[in-house]
FILUM-380881 format. One line per 10 residues: number of its first residue (from 0); their letters; for each residue x, y, z of N, C-alpha, C. Coordinates in nm, 3 decimals. Layout:
NUM	a	X/Y/Z/X/Y/Z/X/Y/Z | ...
//
This chain:
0	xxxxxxxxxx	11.260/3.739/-7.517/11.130/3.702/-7.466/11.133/3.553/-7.436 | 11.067/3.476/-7.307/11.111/3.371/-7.293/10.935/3.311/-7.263 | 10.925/3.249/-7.288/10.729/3.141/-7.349/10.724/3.066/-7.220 | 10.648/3.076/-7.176/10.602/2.964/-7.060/10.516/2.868/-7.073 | 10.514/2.777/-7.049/10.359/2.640/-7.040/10.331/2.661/-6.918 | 10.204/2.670/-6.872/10.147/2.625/-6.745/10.006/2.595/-6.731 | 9.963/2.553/-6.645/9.865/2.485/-6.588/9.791/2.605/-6.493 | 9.646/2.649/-6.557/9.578/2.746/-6.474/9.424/2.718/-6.445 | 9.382/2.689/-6.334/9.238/2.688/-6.294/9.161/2.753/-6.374 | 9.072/2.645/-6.416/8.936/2.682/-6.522/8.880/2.822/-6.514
10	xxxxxxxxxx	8.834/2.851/-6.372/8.774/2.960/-6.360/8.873/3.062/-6.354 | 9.005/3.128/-6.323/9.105/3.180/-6.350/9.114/3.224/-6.467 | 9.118/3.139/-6.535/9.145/3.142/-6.680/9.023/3.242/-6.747 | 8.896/3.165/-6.700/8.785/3.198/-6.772/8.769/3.383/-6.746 | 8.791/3.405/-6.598/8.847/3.534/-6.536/8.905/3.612/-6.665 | 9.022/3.560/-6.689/9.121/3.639/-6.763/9.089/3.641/-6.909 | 9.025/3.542/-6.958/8.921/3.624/-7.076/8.828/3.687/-7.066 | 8.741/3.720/-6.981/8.635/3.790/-6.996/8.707/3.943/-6.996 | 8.839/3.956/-6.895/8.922/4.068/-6.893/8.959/4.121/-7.035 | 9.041/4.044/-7.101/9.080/4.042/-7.279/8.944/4.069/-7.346
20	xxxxxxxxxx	8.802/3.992/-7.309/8.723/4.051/-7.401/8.645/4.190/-7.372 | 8.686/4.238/-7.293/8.636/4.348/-7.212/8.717/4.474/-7.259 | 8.869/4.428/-7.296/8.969/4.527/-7.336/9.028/4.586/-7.248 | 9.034/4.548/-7.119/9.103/4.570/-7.043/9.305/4.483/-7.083 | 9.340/4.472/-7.128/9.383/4.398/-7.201/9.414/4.360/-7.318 | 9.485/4.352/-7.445/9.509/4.309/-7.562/9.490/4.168/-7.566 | 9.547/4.098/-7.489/9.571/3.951/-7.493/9.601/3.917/-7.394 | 9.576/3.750/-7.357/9.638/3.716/-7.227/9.772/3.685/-7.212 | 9.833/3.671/-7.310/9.972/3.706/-7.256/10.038/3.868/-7.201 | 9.949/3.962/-7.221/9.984/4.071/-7.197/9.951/4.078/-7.012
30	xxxxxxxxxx	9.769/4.020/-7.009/9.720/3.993/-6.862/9.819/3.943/-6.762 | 9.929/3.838/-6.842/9.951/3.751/-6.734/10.083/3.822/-6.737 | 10.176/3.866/-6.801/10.267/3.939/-6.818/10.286/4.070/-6.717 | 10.140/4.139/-6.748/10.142/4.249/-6.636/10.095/4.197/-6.436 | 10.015/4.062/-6.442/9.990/4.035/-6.319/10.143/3.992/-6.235 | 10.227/3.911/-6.286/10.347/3.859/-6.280/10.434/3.962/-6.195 | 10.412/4.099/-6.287/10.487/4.209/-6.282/10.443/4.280/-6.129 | 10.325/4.297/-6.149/10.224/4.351/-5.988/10.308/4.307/-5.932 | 10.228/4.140/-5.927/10.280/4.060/-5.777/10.437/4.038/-5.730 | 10.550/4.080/-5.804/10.656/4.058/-5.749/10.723/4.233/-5.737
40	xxxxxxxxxx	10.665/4.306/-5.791/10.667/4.459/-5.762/10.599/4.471/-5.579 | 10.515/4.412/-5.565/10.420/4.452/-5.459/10.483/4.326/-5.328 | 10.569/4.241/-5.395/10.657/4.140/-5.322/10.823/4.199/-5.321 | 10.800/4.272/-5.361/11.013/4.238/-5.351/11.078/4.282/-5.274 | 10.995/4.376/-5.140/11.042/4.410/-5.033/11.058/4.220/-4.912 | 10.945/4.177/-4.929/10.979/4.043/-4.842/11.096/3.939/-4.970 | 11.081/3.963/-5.040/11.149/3.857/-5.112/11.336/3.910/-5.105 | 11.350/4.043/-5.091/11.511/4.054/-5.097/11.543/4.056/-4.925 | 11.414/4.085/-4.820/11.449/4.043/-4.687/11.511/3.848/-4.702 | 11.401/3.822/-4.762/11.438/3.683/-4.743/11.574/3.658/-4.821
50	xxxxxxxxxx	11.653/3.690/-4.934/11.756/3.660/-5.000/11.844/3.740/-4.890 | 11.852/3.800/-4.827/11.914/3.864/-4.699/11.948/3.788/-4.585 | 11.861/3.705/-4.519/11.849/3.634/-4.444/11.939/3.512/-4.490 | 11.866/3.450/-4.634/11.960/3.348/-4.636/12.079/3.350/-4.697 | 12.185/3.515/-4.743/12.300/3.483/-4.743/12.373/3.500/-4.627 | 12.306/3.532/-4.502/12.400/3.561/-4.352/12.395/3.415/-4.362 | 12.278/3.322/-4.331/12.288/3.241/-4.284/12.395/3.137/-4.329 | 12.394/3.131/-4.472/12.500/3.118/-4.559/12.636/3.125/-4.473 | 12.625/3.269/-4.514/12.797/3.349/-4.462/12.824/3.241/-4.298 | 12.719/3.277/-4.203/12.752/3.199/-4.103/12.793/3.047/-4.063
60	xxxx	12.718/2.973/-4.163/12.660/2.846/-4.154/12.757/2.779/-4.260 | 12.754/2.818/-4.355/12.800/2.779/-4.477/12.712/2.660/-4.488 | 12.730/2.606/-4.653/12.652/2.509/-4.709/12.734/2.453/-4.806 | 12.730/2.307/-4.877/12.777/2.227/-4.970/12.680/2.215/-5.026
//
């Protein structure tokens, strides 16, 4: 398991407790754990196009 620090907009935040006190949720590390998860589930079709793109360009181009 690896701990993060970050920096989150007041109202965001305030968002994501009312979620936890609602029980939608155990805790906000669980909230932010499962949003994390969404957004790169619901991303990873553009995100492995893009790691696609930039190893041709790579392969073609090469880089130092």
């Amino acid at each position: 398991m690896t701990t993060l620090q970050t920096q989150l907009p007041d109202q965001l935040f305030q968002q994501a407790q009312y979620l936890v006190q609602q029980g939608w949720m155990a805790n906000i590390d669980e909230l932010i754990a499962e949003a994390m998860r969404r957004y790169l589930e619901s991303h990873r079709e553009a995100m492995t196009e893009q790691f696609i793109k930039e190893d041709v360009d790579w392969g073609l181009h090469g880089q130092d």
